[in-house]
N, C-alpha and C positions, 0 to 999 in steps of 0.2 A: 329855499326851504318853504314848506306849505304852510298857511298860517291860519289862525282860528280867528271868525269874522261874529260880532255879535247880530240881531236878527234886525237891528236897527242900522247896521250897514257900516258902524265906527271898525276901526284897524282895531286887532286886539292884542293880545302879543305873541310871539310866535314859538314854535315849538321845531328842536332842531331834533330831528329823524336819527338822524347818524350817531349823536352823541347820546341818545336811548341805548339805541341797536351798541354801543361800543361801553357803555356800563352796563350791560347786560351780559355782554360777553363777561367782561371783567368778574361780576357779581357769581357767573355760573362758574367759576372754576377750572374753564377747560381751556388754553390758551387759543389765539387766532391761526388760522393759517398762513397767514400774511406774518412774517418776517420785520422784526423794525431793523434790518442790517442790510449792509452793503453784502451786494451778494459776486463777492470776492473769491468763491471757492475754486477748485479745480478738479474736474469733473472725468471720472471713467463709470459712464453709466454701463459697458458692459460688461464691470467687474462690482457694480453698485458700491463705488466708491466716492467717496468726497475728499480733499485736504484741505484745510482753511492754511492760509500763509498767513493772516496777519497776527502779530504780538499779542500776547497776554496782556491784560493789564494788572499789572503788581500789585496795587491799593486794593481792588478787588479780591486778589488772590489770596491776600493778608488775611484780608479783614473776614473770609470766609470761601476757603478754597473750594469745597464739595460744592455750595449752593452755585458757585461763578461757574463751576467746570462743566455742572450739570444742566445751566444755562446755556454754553456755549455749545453743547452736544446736542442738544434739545433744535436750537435755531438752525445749526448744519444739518440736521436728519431732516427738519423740515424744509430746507431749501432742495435737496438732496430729491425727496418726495413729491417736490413741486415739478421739477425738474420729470418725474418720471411720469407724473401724470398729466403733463402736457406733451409725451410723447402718447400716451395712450388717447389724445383728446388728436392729434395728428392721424390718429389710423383708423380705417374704415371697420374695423373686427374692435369691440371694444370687451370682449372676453378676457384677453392675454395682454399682456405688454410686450412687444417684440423688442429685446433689448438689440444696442448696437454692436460692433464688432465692439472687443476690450483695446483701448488703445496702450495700456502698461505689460510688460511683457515681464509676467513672473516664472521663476524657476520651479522645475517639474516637483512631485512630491518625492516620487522613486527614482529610481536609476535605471538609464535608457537599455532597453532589452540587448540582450547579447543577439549577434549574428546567428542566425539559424546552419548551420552547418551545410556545406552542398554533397548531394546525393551523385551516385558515377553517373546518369544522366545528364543532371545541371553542368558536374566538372566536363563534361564530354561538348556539350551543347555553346557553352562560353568558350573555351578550346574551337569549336568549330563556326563559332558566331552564328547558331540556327537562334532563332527567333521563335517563340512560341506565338502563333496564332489560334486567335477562338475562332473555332467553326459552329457553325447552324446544328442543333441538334436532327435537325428531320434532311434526309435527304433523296434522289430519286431513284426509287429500284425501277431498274430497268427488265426485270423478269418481271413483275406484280405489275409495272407499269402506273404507280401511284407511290405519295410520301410513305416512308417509313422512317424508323428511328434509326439513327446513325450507330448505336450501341442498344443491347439489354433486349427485351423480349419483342417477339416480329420484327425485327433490325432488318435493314435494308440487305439485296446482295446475300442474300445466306448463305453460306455453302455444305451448312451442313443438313439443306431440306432433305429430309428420306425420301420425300416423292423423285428427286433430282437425281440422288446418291445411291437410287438403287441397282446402279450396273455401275460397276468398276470395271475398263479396259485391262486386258492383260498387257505385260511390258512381253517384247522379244526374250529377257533374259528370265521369266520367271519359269518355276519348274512346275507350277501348280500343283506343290504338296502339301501349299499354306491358302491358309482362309485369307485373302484382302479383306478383308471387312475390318477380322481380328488384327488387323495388322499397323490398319489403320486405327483403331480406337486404341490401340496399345502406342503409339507413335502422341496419340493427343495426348494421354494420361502424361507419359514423359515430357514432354511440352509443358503441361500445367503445375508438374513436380519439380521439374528446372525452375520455373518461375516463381513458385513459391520460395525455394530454395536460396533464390537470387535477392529477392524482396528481404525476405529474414536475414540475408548478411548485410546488404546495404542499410537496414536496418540498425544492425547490431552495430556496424562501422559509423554511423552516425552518432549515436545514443551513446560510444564511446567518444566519441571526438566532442561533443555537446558535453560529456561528464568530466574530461578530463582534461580541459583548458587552461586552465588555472594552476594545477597541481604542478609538487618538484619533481623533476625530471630523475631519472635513478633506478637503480634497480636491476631485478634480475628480468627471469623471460615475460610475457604479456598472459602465457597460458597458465601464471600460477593463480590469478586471484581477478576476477573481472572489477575488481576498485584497484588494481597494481596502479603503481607507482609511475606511471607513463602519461606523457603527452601525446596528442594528435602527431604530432610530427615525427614519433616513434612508428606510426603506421605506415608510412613510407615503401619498405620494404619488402618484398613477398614474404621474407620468411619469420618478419615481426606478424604480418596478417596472419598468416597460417598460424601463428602458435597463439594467438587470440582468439581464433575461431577454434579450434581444440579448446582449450579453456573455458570457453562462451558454450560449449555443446557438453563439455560436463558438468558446467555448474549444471544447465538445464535440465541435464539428464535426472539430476538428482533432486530437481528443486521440489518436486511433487512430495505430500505426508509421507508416501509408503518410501520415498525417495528411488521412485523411476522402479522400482520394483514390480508394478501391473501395467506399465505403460508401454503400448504397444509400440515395436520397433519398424520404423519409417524406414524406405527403401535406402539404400546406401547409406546408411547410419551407422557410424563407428559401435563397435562394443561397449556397456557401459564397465567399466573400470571399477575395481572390487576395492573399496577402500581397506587402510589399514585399521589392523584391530588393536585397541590398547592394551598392550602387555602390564599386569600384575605382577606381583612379587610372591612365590609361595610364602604358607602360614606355615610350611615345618622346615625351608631352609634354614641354615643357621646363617648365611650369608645374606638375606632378604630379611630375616626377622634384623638383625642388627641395623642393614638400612636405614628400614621402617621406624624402628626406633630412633637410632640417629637422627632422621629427619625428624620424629616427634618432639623430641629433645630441642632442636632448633625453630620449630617454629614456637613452642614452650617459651626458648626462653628470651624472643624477640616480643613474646607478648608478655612475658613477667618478668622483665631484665632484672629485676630485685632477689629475687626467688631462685635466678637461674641453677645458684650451686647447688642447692636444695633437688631441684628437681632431676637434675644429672646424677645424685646418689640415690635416689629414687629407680631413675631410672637403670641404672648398673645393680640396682638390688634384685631386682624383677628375674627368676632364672626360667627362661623361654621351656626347654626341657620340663622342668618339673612341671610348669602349671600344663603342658600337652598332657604329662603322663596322669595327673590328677582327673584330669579332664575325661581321658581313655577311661579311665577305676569308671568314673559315674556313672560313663554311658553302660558300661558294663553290669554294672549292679542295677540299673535299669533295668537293663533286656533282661536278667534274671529274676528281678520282682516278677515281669510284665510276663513270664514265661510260667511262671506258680499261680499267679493269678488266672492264666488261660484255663493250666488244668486240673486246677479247682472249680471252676465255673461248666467242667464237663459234665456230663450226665449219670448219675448215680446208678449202678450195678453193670456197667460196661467196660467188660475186663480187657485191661490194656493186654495187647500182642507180644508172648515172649523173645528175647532177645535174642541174636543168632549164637548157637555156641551152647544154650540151654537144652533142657528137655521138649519134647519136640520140634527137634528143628526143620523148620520150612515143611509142617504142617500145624501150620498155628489155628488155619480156620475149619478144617479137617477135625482136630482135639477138641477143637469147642464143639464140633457140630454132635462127637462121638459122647462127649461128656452129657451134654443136653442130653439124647437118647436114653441113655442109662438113667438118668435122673429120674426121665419120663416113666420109665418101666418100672423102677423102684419104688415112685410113688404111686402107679396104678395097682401094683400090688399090697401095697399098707391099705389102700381103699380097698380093696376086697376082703380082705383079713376082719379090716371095722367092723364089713355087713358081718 
């Protein structure tokens, strides 16, 4: 310890450094980093965990459960801490802490993915024990004589260069009454339509087998409903697949708003299929009005089971006939207001056309024209008369 010397040279008395520096701490409130414990823990720093093994002590626990517990979590976080930042005082990067492997091996949060279902490729490929190898994207055209890409645009090997493909050999057996050119871009489209074709069922045969793993087995055919009642190993069969892919081609047909109604029809594409239309009951059968009734009456009186006799003489009161034929009067005396009203709202002094069977018959516009005339001449002659 360092000690204080008067200026006459006597010993004075000394002063202990440590024990300042340790009521200081004390007096400031914030506890040490140093530990007064056996550092007992057991450590998975790559899951930042600690377990202390050793016993409670009871008397403490008693005597003040929160302040003892809150002590003892206190002292582990900081051994805990210690522990981490003497791993960061070990590494050359002192930015990050580089944690260790976790050595406790906890269980997963979810549940482990289902099997990805295999496509007629992968079944084919394990079947035949081919091996998928990665190849080199770039490889060497031997026409260009430099790398090209293995696939996608200036690929190596092309065969479809126009500079290359501009003569086509004729065969022995051609008649030359057809274009090769057209024969051939008609031969790739079918090529590209197979393939798409093929894609969209393995497709569909997956995306069913992926959906329907789990489900109960039963049922009727696969083409009534693409959620049917069917497992994977209903597919089996050609003629389960065939009636799945029918089903799978009219849901789709229909899946569109207009429901496949402006949707252009794709080569070899079946018909789309005319749904059925819901059948109604007429409003002047007597055998459909009663029905209807009948069924009003039941579902009446599942929701007013109290009430039900009530509303059964109600409804045996109601007579279908009468209220049509009331119904007919109304509309009728309608049309007949609606009919007086028209011609009254006609034009005042334009004489309606007489009836067939009257006087002038089938010269109605002829009598007017002749009556006007005479009119005209009767009155030019009272104007002369005046002067």
């Amino acid at each position: 310890s360092p000690c204080m010397a008067d200026t006459a040279g006597a010993p004075g008395p000394s002063l202990d450094v440590r024990s300042l520096l340790a009521q200081s701490a004390a007096s400031g409130g914030r506890p040490s980093t140093q530990v007064d414990k056996e550092d007992d823990l057991t450590y998975d720093l790559g899951h930042l965990c600690a377990s202390d093994p050793s016993p409670l002590d009871e008397a403490a626990l008693k005597e003040d459960a929160s302040a003892y517990l809150l002590r003892i979590a206190r002292d582990n976080a900081q051994l805990l801490t210690n522990r981490l930042y003497g791993i960061l005082a070990s590494q050359p990067n002192k930015s990050a802490i580089k944690l260790p492997e976790p050595t406790t091996a906890l269980p997963r949060e979810k549940p482990l993915p289902k099997p990805k279902p295999l496509t007629r490729w992968e079944k084919f490929a394990a079947e035949k024990g081919i091996v998928k190898k990665k190849r080199s994207k770039m490889v060497w055209d031997e026409t260009a004589q430099r790398w090209a890409p293995r696939f996608g645009y200036g690929k190596a090997n092309r065969q479809e260069d126009p500079m290359a493909s501009w003569l086509i050999p004729a065969k022995p057996g051609d008649d030359g009454s057809t274009d090769p050119f057209e024969e051939h871009a008609t031969r790739k489209r079918d090529a590209r339509s197979k393939q798409k074709r093929q894609e969209e069922r393995n497709r569909l045969e997956a995306a069913h087998a992926a959906g329907l793993t789990g489900r109960r087995k039963g049922a009727a055919a696969a083409g009534n409903s693409l959620g049917g009642s069917l497992i994977a190993g209903d597919l089996t069969s050609r003629a389960d697949k065939a009636d799945y892919l029918k089903g799978a081609m009219r849901a789709s047909q229909v899946s569109t708003a207009s429901l496949g109604r402006f949707d252009r029809q794709l080569e070899k594409e079946p018909s789309k299929g005319r749904g059925v239309r819901k059948q109604y009951g007429s409003a002047t059968v007597a055998a459909d009005v009663h029905a209807d009734t009948k069924r009003t009456v039941s579902v009446v009186s599942k929701i007013f089971p109290e009430d039900s006799a009530r509303t059964k003489v109600r409804a045996r009161a109601v007579d279908a006939g009468k209220a049509s034929k009331v119904a007919r009067m109304e509309e009728e005396s309608a049309n007949r207001k609606a009919k007086v009203a028209k011609a009254g709202s006609a034009r005042p002094g334009k004489k309606a056309r007489p009836a067939p069977g009257g006087g002038g018959v089938g010269k109605g516009k002829a009598t007017f024209k002749v009556k006007s005339k005479a009119a005209a001449k009767q009155s030019s002659k009272q104007g002369k008369k005046k002067k």
